[in-house]
C-alpha positions as CSV (number, residue, x, y, z in Angstrom):
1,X,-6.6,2.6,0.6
2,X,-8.9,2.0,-2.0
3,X,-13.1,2.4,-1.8
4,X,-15.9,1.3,-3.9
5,X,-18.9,3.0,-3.8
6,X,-22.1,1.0,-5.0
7,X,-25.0,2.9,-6.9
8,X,-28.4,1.3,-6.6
9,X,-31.0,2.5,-9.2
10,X,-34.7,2.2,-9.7
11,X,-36.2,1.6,-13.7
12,X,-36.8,5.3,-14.5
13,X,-33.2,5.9,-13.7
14,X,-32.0,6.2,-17.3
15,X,-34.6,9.2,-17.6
16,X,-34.4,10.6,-14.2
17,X,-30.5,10.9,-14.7
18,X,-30.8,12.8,-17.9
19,X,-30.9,16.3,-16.6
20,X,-28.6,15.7,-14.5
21,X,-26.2,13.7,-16.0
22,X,-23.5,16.8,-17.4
23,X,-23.7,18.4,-13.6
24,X,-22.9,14.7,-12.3
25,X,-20.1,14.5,-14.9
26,X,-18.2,17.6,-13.9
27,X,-18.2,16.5,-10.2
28,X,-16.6,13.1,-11.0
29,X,-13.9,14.7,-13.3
30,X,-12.8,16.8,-10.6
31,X,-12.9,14.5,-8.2
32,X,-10.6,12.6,-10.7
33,X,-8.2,15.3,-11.2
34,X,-7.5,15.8,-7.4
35,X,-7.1,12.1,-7.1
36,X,-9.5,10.6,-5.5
37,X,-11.7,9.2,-8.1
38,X,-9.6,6.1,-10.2
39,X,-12.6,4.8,-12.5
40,X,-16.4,4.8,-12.1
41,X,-19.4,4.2,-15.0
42,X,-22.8,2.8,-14.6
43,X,-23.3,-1.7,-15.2
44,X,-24.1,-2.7,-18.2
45,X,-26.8,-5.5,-19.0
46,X,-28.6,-4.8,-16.8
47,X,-28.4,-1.1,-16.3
48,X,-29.1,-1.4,-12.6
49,X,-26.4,0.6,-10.7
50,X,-23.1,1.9,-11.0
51,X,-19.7,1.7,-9.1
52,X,-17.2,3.9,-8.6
53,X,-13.9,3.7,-7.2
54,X,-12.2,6.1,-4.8
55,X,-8.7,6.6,-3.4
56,X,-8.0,7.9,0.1
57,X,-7.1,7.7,3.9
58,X,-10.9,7.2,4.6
59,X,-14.3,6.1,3.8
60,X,-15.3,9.7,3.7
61,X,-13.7,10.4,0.0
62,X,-16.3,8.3,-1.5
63,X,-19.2,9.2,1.1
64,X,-18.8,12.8,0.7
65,X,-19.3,12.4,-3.1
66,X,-22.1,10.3,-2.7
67,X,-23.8,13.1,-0.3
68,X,-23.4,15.8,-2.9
69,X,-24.1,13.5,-6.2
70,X,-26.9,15.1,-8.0
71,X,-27.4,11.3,-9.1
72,X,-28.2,11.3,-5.2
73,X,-29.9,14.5,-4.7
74,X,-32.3,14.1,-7.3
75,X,-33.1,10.3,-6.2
76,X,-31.9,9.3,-9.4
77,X,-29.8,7.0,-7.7
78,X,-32.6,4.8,-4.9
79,X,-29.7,3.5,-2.7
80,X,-25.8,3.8,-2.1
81,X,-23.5,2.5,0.0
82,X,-19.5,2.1,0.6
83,X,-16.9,-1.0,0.8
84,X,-13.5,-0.6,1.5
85,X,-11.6,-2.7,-1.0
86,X,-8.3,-4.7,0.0
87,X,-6.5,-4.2,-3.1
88,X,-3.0,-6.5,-3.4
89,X,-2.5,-7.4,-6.6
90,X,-1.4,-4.4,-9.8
91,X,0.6,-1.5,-10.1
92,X,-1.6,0.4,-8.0
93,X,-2.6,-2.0,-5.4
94,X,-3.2,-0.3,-2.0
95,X,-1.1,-3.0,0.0
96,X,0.6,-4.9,-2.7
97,X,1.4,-8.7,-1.9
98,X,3.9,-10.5,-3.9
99,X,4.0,-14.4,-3.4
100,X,5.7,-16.0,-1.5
101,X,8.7,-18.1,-3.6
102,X,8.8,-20.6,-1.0
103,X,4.9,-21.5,-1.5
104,X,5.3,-21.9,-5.5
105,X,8.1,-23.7,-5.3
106,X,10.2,-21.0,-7.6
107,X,13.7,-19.9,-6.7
108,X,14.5,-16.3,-6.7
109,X,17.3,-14.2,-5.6
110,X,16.5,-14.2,-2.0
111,X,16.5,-18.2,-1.8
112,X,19.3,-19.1,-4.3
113,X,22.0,-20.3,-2.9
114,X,24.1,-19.4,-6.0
115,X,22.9,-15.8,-5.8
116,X,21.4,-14.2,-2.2
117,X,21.8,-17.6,-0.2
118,X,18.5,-18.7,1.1
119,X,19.7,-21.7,2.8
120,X,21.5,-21.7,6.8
121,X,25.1,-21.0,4.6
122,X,25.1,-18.4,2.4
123,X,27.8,-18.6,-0.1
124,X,27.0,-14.4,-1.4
125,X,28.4,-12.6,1.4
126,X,27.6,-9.4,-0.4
127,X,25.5,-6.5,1.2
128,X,21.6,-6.6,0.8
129,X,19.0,-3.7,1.2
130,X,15.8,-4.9,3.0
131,X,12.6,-2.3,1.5
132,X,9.7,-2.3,3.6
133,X,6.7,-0.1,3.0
134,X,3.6,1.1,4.8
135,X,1.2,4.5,4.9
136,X,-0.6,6.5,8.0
137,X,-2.3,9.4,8.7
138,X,-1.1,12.9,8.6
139,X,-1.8,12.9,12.3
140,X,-0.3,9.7,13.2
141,X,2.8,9.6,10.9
142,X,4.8,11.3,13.9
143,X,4.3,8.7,16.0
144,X,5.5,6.1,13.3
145,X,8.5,8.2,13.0
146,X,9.0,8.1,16.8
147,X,8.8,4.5,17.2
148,X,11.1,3.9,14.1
149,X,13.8,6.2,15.2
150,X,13.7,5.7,18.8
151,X,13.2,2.2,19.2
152,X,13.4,-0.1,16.1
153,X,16.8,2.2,14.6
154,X,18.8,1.4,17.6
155,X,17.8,-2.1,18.1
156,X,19.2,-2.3,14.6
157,X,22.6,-0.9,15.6
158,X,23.1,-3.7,18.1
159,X,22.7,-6.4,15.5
160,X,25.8,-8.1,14.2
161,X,25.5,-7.0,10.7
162,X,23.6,-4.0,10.4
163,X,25.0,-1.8,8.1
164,X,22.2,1.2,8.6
165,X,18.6,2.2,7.9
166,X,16.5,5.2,6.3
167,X,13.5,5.9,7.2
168,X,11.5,8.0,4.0
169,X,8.3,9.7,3.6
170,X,6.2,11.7,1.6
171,X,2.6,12.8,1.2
172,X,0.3,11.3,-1.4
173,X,-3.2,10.7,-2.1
174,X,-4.1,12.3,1.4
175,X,-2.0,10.4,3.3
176,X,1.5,9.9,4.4
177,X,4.0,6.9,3.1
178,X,6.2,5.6,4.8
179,X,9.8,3.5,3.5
180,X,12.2,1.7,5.6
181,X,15.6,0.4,3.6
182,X,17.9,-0.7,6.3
183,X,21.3,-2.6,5.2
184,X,22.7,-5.8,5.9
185,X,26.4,-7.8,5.4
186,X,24.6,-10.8,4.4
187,X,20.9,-12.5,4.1
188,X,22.5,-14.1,7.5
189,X,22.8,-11.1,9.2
190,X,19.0,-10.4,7.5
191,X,17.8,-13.4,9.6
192,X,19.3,-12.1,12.9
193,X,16.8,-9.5,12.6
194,X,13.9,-10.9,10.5
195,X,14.4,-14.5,12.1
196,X,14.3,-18.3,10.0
197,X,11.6,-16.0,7.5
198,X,13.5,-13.6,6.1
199,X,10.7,-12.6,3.4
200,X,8.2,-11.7,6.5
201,X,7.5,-8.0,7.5
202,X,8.7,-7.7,11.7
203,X,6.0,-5.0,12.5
204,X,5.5,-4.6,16.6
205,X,1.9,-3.8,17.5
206,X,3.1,-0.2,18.4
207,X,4.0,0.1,15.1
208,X,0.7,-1.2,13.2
209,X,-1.1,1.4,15.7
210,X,0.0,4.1,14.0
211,X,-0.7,2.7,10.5
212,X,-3.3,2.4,8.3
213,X,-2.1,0.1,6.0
214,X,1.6,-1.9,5.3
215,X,3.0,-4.6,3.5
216,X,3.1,-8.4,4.9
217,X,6.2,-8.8,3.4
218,X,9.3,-7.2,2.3
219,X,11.8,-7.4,-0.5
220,X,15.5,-7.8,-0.7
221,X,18.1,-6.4,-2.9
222,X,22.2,-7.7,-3.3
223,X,23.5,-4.7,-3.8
224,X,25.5,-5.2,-6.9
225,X,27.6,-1.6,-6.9
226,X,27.4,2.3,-5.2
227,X,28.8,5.3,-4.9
228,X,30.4,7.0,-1.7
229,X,30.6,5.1,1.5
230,X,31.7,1.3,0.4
231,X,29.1,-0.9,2.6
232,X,30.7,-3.5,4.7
């Protein structure tokens, strides 16, 4: 997730900063390097305040810079305070939302009927891979994993269709994320699962418990050509 943190100063703060501006400067770079710390400068026009944005699982990256800031320290800085940000849009959007082609009015693959089949009668019978992604806590990715493999996983199987599902993670920016690709026949065996909105995330509320963040929707892919196993 992504966190702002808002920098109120008083009007001696271009002075009061001064001596501790290179100490200030070190602490931000490094919090840069390990990750947590995207971009951050003072306003401009006024010079009033600064913001910086953080990366992480928690509030707490950006707090616990804040606390040890010699901006802070000093009282440089007068007030300070933290939003987390909702970010959906850009490469490195948090929880990335694409729009919906249905609300613009634009065809893509997933509603052509000359490509994917959107409509009731798909006339692509080819196999599609449904990507789905999400993130959690080190402590609560197991339980994702439970649910996933335990419960959603062999509901798949039982779907006419289904043509299997992976379940990846890895660890990054402090947190764990998650990717579901399962594999389908047809965008008609898609809606078996997904229902008459295909382009909708299913997420069960035992699910979303152990997340922190995840994508409303999903995206589909006709799988064009592939090595080994032949799907289906």
């Amino acid at each position: 997730m992504h966190y702002l943190l808002f920098y109120e100063v008083g009007d001696d703060y271009v002075s009061r900063r001064a001596a501790h501006r290179n100490e200030h400067l070190e602490k931000a770079w490094q919090a840069s390097e390990r990750g947590e710390l995207v971009l951050g400068g003072a306003l401009a026009n006024p010079l009033d305040g600064a913001v910086l944005l953080f990366r992480g699982s928690s509030p707490e990256v950006a707090e616990n810079f804040a606390k040890d800031d010699p901006y802070v320290t000093s009282g440089a800085v007068k007030r300070w305070h933290v939003r987390e940000w909702t970010t959906v849009v850009g490469e490195d959007a948090a929880t990335p939302v694409r729009p919906v082609a249905v609300a613009t009015g634009k065809k893509t693959l997933t509603d052509s009927p000359d490509t994917l089949g959107g409509d009731s009668s798909p006339r692509n019978k080819g196999p599609i891979l449904r990507i789905w992604r999400a993130r959690s806590t080190f402590e609560n990715s197991g339980e994702y994993v439970q649910h996933a493999t335990k419960k959603v996983f062999p509901t798949l199987r039982a779907i006419e269709g289904h043509r299997g599902a992976y379940l990846l993670r890895r660890a990054v920016d402090g947190a764990i994320e998650l990717v579901v690709l399962t594999l389908w026949e047809s965008m008609e065996a898609v809606r078996r699962f997904a229902g008459k909105d295909p382009e909708k995330a299913v997420v069960e509320p035992e699910a979303r418990a152990a997340l922190t963040s995840f994508d409303d929707s999903v995206t589909h892919f006709e799988i064009v050509d592939r090595t080994g196993e032949t799907v289906k």
